[in-house]
KOLZAVO-594026 format. One record per residue (C-alpha): residue in three letters; x, z, y; residue number from 1. Coordinates in nm, 2 decimals, padded with zeros to 4 digits. Each point is the difference from the previous one (the first is absolute). Layout:
{"ALA", {X, Z, Y}, NUM}
...
This chain:
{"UNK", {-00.92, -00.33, 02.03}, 1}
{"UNK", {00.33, -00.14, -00.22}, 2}
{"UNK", {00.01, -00.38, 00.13}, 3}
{"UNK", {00.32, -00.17, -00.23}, 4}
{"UNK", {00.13, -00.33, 00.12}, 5}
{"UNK", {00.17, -00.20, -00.25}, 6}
{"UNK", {00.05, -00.34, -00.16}, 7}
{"UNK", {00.18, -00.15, -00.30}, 8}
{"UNK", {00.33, -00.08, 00.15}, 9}
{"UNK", {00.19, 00.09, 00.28}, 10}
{"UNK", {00.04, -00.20, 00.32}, 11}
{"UNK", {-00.40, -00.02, 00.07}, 12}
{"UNK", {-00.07, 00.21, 00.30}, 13}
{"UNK", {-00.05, 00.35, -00.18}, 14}
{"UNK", {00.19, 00.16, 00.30}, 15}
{"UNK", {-00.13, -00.19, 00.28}, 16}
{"UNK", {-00.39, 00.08, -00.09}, 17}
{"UNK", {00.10, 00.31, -00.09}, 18}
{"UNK", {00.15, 00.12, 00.39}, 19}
{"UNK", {-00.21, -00.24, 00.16}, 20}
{"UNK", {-00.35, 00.14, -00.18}, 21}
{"UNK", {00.14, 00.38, 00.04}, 22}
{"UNK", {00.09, -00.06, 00.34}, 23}
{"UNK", {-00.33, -00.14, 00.06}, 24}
{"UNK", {-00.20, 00.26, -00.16}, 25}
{"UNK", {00.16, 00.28, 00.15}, 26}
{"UNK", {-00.18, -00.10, 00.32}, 27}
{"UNK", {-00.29, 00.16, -00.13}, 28}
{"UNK", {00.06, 00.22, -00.29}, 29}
{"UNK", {00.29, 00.24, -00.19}, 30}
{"UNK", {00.24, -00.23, -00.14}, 31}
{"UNK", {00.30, 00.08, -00.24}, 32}
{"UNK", {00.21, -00.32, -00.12}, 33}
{"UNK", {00.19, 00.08, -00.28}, 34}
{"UNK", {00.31, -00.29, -00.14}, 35}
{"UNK", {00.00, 00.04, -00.33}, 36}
{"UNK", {00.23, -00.27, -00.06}, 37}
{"UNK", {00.30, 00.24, -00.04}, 38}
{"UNK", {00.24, -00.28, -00.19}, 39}
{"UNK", {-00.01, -00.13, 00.42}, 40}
{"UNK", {-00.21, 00.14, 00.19}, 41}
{"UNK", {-00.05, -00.18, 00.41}, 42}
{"UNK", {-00.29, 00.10, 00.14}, 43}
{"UNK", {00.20, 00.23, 00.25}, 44}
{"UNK", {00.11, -00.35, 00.11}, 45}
{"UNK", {-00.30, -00.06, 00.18}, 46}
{"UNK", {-00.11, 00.33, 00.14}, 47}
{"UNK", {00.14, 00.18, 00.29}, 48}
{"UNK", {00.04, 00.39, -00.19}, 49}
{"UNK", {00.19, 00.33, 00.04}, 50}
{"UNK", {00.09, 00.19, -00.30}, 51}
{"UNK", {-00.21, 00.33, -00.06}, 52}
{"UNK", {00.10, 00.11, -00.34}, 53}
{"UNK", {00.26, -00.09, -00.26}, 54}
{"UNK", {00.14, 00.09, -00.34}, 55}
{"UNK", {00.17, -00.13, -00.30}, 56}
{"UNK", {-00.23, -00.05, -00.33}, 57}
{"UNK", {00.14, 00.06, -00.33}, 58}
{"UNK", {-00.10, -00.06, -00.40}, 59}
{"UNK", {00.11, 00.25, -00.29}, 60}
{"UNK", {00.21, -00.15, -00.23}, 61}
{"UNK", {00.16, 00.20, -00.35}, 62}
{"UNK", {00.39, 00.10, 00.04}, 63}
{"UNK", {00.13, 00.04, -00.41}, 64}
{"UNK", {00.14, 00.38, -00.06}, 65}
{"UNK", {00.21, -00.11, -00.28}, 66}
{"UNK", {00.05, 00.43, -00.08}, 67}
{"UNK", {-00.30, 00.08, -00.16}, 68}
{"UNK", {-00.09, -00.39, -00.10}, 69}
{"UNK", {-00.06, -00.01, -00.37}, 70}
{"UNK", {-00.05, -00.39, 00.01}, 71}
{"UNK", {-00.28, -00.01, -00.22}, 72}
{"UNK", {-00.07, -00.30, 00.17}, 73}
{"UNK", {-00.38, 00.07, 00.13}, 74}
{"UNK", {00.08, -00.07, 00.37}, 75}
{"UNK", {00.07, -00.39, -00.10}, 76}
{"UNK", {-00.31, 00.00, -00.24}, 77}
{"UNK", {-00.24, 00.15, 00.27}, 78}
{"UNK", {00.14, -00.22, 00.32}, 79}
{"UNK", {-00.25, -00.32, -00.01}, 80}
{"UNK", {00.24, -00.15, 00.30}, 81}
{"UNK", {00.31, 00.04, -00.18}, 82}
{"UNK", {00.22, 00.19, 00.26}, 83}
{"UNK", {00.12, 00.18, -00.24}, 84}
{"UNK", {00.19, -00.05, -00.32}, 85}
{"UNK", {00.21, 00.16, -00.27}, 86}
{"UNK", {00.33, -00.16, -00.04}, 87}
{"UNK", {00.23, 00.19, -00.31}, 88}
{"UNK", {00.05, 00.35, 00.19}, 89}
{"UNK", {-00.12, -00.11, 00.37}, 90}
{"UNK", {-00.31, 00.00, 00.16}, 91}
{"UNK", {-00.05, -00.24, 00.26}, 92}
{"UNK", {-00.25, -00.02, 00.25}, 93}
{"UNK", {-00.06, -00.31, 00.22}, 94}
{"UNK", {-00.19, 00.11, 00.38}, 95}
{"UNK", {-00.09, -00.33, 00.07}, 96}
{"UNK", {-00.21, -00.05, -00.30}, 97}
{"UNK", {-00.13, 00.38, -00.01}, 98}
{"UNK", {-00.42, 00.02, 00.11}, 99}
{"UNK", {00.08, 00.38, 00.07}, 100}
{"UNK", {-00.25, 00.04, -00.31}, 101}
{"UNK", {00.12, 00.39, -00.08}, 102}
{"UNK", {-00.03, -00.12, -00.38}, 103}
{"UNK", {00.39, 00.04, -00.09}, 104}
{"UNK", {00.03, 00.30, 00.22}, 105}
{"UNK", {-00.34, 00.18, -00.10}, 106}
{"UNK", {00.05, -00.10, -00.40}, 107}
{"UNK", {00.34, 00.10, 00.00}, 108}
{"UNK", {00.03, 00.26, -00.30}, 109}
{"UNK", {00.32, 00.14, 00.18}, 110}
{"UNK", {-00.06, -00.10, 00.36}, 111}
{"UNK", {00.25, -00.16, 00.05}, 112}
{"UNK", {-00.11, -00.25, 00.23}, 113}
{"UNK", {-00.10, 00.18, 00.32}, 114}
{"UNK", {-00.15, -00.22, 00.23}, 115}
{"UNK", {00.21, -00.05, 00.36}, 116}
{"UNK", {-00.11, -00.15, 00.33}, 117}
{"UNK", {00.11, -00.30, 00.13}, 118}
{"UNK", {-00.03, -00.21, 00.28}, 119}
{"UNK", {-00.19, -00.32, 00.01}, 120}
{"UNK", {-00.11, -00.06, 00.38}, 121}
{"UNK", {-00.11, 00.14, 00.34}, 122}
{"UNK", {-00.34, 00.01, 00.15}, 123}
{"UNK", {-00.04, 00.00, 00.35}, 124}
{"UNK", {-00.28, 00.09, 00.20}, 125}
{"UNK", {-00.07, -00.15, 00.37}, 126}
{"UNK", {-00.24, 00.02, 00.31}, 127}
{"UNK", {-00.06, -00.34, 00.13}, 128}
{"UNK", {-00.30, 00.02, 00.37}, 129}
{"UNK", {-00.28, -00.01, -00.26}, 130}
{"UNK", {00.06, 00.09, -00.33}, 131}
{"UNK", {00.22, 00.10, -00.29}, 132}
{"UNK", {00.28, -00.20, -00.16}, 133}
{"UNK", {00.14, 00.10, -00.31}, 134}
{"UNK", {00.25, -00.15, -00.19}, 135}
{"UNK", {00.22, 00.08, -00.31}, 136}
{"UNK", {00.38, -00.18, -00.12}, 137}
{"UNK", {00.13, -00.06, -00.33}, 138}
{"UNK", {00.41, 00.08, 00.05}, 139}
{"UNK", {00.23, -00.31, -00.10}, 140}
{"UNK", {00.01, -00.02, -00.34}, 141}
{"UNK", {-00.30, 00.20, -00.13}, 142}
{"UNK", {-00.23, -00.21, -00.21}, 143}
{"UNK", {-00.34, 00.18, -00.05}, 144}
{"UNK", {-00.20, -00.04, 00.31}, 145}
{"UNK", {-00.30, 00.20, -00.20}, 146}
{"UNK", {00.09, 00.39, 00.05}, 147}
{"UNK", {00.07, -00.10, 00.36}, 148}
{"UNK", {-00.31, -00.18, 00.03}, 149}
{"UNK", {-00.25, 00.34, -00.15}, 150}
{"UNK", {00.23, 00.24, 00.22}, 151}
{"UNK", {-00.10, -00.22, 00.31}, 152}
{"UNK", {-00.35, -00.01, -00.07}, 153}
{"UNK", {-00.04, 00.37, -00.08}, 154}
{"UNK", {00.20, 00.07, 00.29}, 155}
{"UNK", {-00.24, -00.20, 00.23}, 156}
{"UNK", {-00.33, 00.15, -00.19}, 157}
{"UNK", {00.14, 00.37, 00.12}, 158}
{"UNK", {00.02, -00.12, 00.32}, 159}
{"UNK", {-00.33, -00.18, 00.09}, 160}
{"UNK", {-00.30, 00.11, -00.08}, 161}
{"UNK", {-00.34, -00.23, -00.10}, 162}
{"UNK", {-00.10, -00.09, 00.34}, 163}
{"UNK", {00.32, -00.25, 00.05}, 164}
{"UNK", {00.00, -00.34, -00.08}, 165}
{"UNK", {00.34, -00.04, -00.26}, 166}
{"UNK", {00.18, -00.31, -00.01}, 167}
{"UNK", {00.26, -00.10, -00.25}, 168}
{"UNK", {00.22, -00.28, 00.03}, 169}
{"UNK", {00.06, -00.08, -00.29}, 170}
{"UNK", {00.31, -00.12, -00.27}, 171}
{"UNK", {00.00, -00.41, -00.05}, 172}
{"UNK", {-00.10, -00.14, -00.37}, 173}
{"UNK", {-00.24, 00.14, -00.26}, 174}
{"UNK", {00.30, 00.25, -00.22}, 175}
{"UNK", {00.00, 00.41, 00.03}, 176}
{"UNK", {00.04, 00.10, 00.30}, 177}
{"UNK", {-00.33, -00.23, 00.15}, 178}
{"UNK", {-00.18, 00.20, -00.28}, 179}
{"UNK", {00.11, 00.34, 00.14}, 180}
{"UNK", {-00.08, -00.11, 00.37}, 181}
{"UNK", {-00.36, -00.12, -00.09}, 182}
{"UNK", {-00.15, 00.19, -00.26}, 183}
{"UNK", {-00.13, 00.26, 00.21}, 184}
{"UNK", {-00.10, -00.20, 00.32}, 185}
{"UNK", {-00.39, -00.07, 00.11}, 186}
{"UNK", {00.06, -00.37, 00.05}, 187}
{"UNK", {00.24, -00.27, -00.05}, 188}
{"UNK", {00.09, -00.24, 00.24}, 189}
{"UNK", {00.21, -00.34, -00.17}, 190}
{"UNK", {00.15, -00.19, 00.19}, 191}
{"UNK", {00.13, -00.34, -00.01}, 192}
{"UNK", {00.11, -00.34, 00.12}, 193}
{"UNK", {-00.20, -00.34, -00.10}, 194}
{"UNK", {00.31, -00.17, -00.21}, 195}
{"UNK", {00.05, -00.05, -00.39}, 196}
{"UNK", {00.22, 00.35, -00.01}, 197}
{"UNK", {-00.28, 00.19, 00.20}, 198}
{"UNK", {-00.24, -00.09, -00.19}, 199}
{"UNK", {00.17, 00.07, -00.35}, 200}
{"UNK", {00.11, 00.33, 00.11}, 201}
{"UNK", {-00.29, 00.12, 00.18}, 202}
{"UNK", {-00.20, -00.06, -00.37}, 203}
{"UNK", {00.26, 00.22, -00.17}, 204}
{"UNK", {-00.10, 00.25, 00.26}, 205}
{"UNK", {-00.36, -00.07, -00.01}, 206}
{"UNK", {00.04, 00.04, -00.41}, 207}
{"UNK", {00.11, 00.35, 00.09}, 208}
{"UNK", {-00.19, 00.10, 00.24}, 209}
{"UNK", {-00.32, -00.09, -00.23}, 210}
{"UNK", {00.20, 00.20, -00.26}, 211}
{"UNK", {00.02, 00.32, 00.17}, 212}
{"UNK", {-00.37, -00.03, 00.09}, 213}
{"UNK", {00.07, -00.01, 00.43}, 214}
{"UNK", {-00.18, -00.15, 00.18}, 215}
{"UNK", {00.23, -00.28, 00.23}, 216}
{"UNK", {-00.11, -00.30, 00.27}, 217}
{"UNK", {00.26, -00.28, 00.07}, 218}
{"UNK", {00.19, -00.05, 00.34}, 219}
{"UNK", {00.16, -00.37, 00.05}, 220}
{"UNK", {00.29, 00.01, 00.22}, 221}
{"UNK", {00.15, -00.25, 00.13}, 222}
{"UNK", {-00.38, -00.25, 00.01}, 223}
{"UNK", {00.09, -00.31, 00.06}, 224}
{"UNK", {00.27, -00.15, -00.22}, 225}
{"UNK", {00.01, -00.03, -00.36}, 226}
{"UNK", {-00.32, -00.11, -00.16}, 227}
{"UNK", {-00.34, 00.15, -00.08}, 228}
{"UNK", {00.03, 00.08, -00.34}, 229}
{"UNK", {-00.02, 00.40, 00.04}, 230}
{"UNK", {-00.35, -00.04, 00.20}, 231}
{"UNK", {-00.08, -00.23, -00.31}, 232}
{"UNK", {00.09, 00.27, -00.25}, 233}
{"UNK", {-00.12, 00.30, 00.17}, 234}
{"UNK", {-00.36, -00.21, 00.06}, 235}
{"UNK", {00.00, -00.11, -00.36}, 236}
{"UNK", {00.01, 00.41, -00.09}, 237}
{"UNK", {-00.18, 00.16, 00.29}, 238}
{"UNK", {00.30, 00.15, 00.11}, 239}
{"UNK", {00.01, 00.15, 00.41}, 240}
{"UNK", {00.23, -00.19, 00.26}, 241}
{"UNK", {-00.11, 00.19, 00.28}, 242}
{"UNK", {00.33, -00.10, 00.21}, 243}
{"UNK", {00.17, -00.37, 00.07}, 244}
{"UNK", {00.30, 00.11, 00.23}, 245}
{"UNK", {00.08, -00.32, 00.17}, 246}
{"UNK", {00.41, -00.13, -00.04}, 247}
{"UNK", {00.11, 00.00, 00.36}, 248}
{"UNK", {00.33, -00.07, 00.14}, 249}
{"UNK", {-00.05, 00.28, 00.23}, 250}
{"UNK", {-00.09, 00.26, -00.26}, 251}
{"UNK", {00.34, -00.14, -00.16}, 252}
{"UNK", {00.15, 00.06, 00.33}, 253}
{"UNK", {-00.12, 00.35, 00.08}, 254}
{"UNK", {00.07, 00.10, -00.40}, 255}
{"UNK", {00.35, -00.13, 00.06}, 256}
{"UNK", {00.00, 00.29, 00.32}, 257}
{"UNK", {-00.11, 00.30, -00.22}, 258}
{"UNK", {-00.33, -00.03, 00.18}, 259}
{"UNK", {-00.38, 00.04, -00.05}, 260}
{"UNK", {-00.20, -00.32, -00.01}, 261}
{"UNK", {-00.35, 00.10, 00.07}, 262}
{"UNK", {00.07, 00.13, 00.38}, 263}
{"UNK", {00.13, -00.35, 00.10}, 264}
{"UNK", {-00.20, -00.27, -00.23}, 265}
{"UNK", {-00.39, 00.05, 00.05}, 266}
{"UNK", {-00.02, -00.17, -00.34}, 267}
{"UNK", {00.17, 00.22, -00.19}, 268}
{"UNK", {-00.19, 00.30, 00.15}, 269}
{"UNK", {-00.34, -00.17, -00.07}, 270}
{"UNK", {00.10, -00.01, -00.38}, 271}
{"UNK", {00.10, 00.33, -00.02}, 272}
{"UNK", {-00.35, 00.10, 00.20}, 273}
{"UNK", {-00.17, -00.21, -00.33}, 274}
{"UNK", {00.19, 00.25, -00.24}, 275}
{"UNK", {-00.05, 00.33, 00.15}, 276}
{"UNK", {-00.38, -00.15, -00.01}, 277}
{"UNK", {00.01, -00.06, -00.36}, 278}
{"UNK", {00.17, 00.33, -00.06}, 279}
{"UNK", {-00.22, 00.16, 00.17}, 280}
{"UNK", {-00.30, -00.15, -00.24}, 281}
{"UNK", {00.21, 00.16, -00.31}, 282}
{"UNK", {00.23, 00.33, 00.13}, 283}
{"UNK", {00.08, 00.08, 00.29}, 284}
């Protein structure tokens, strides 16, 4: 019931399927739509909400009590991330390198690095007609989206039971945080665009994908321009395109307008007909 959407780089429709496919599925089942893409998040953009729940989400990192500190110097040999170090009589500790591990803290001989909250983002929960919209946001100048990223997903998994489809929209590129979005969903849904970058980056993605052992189908956005060379490569290795989303200037235009496409361009809503289809072959 976890449906990820997601694609080697940014700029290839992740959002747009994403709202358009919830909003289309929640016609006819339990939907939550989760944006996991908590460096900038904009699904909200596109659906009409009100706020039900809110709060601020925080990671632990260790705050140095120099009083009892011996330094012996095992915090620095036990921190694989190196956020934090022994410098002559100071210990230093560096938040935005810290994985909020507990090894300093725990294998501190004198405890004398207590592990402290701190802020990292806000999740916020909304009611759109039909379903669930749940988002979560990095603050300005945090740069681990990965604790944010868990939080949000065991947030929504305490919230929903089994018998609602899930869909995450997720973080652009192939790095960390894509890990942490996908590695728990059902299926995986790629999407891309049919030029040189898409198809590059959507075989990085692919590569993962095959490397976490999911199971993924390919969505081409934008059908039309570019060339053919990602129907080439994905027939060469029996690879899924179960979607060609055609480029339209009025999709543009309605994109543009923080709109949904698939109410106002039959062609749109016919492809996302073929994928709740296929989906429904695998999942849902």
């Amino acid at each position: 019931m976890k449906i990820a959407i997601a694609s080697g780089k940014g700029g290839t429709g992740k959002t747009t399927l994403s709202t358009n496919l919830a909003s289309y599925l929640a016609e006819s089942r339990k939907v939550v739509l989760t944006d996991l893409d908590v460096e900038e998040p904009n699904s909200g953009l596109f659906l009409k909400s009100e706020l039900f729940f809110s709060e601020d989400k925080y990671k632990m990192i260790p705050e140095w009590n120099k009083v009892d500190c011996t330094l012996c110097g095992e915090c620095q040999d036990n921190c694989n991330y190196h956020a934090v170090i022994q410098v002559v009589d100071t210990i230093m500790v560096f938040p935005e390198l810290c994985h909020s591990c507990f090894a300093c803290s725990e294998l501190c001989p004198t405890n004398s690095l207590p592990m402290i909250p701190q802020k990292m983002g806000e999740l916020q929960h909304f009611k759109t007609k039909n379903f669930d919209f749940i988002e979560s946001r990095l603050i300005i100048g945090e740069e681990q989206a990965v604790p944010l990223i868990k939080q949000t997903l065991d947030y929504v998994d305490s919230q929903f039971d089994k018998d609602v489809v899930k869909i995450y929209d997720s973080p652009p590129g192939t790095s960390c945080p894509v890990i942490e979005a996908t590695k728990d969903a059902d299926f995986i849904i790629l999407i891309t665009e049919p030029t040189p970058f898409g198809l590059n980056d959507v075989i990085l993605a692919i590569d993962t994908m095959k490397e976490l052992k999911k199971d993924f189908a390919i969505v081409i956005n934008r059908f039309g321009i570019g060339n053919d060379d990602i129907i080439k490569y994905c027939e060469e290795n029996k690879i899924d395109i179960i979607a060609k989303i055609p480029n339209q200037r009025a999709a543009a235009e309605l994109y543009s307008k923080g709109e949904l496409m698939y109410p106002k361009i039959p062609e749109v809503k016919a492809e996302l007909e073929k994928i709740v289809k296929y989906l429904e072959s695998q999942v849902l």
